[in-house]
Phi, psi and omega in degrees: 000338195274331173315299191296330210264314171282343142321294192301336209257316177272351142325278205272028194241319187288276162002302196289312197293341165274334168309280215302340198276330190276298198268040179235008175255145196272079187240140167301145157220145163268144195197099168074031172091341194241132174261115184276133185301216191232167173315309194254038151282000156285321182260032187254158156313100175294146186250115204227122174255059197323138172295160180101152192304118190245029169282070182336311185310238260293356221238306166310287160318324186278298201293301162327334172271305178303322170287004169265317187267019181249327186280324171291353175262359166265334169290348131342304186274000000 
């Protein structure tokens, strides 16, 4: 019986510590539609990701067709 009872007491001894271990960590939730920051959302890093092709090639390609075609409307003239 003396047994049964520090099972049950380190069972729920345990219990606690991952609950207090779970809601004491900082994670997003979504909640009703709105993704909320994390606790330590003041210190984390911002991350800034610019619109647009984050391909060089593609980027490369644009700039080389403007410059073909600006060199062909001065030969033009």
């Amino acid at each position: 019986m003396v047994i049964r009872q520090i099972k049950n007491w380190s069972s729920a001894g345990i219990l606690g510590l991952a609950l207090i271990g779970i809601t004491s960590t900082g994670c997003q939730s979504s909640i009703g539609g709105q993704t909320l920051p994390s606790a330590y959302y003041l210190r984390d890093d911002v991350q800034f990701y610019p619109a647009g092709p984050e391909e060089q090639l593609y980027n490369q390609r644009e700039v080389l067709e403007q410059y073909k075609l600006e060199k062909k409307m001065q030969e033009d003239q």
